[in-house]
N, C-alpha and C positions, 0 to 999 in steps of 0.2 A: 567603523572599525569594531564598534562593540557587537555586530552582528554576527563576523566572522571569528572572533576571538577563540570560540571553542572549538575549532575545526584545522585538519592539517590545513596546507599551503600546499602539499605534492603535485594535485593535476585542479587542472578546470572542472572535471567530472568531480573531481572531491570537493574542492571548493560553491561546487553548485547545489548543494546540497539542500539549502531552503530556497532554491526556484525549484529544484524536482518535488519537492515535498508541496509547495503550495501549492504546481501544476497538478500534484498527485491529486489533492483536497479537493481542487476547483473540476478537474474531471469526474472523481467519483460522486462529487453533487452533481454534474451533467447526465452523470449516467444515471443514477438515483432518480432524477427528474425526468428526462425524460426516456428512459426506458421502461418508465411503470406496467406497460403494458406489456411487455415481457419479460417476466420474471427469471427464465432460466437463462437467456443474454444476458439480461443484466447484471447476475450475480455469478456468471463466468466471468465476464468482463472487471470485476469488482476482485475477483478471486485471484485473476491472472495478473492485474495490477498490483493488489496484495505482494504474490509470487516474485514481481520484477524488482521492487522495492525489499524485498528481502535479499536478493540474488544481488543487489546494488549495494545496501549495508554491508553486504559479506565478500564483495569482491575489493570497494572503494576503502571501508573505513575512514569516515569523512570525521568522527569527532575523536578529540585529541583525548579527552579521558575516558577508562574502558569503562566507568560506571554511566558515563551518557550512554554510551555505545550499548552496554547491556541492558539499559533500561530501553534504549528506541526498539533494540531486538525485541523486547520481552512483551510492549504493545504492538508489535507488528504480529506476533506470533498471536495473543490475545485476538487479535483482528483476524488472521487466518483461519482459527477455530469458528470464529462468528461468519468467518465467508462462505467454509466448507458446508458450516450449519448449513448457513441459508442454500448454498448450491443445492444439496440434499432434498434440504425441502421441494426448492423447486423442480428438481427430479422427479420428485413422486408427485409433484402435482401435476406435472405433464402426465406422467403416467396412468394417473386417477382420469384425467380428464379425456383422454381420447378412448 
């Protein structure tokens, strides 16, 4: 009970909220690992999960008070900056490189 307490009760998707999240975690170290060797995959793929997790905080509204709510946004968006970073980068590294 103490797990769910901060989170509405409305749907399954809202209440799922810390299996999306640690699936979220455990994917992005899958990708992290083993996509090294492609940089620009991997930080689309990284980017685009970013994306879906935003687009899921904003549709869902999974926590009951709006200062969790604003703070999960506020590192998602933090992480969005660092994903776009890195996508870029890998951009021009593709582009340097052929």
């Amino acid at each position: 009970k103490m797990l769910f307490q901060d989170f509405h009760d409305s749907g399954l998707l809202t209440q799922s909220f810390l299996i999306i999240y640690v699936g979220r975690s455990i994917i992005s170290g899958l990708l992290i690992t083993n996509l090294f060797e492609y940089p620009l995959l991997q930080t689309l793929l990284l980017t685009s999960l970013n994306l879906l997790i935003l687009v899921y905080l904003a549709k869902y509204k999974p926590f009951k008070e709006s200062l969790n709510m604003w703070g999960q946004y506020f590192c998602e968006c933090v992480l969005l900056i660092v994903n776009v970073s890195m996508l870029a980068m890998a951009i021009i590294d593709q582009i340097m490189n052929k």
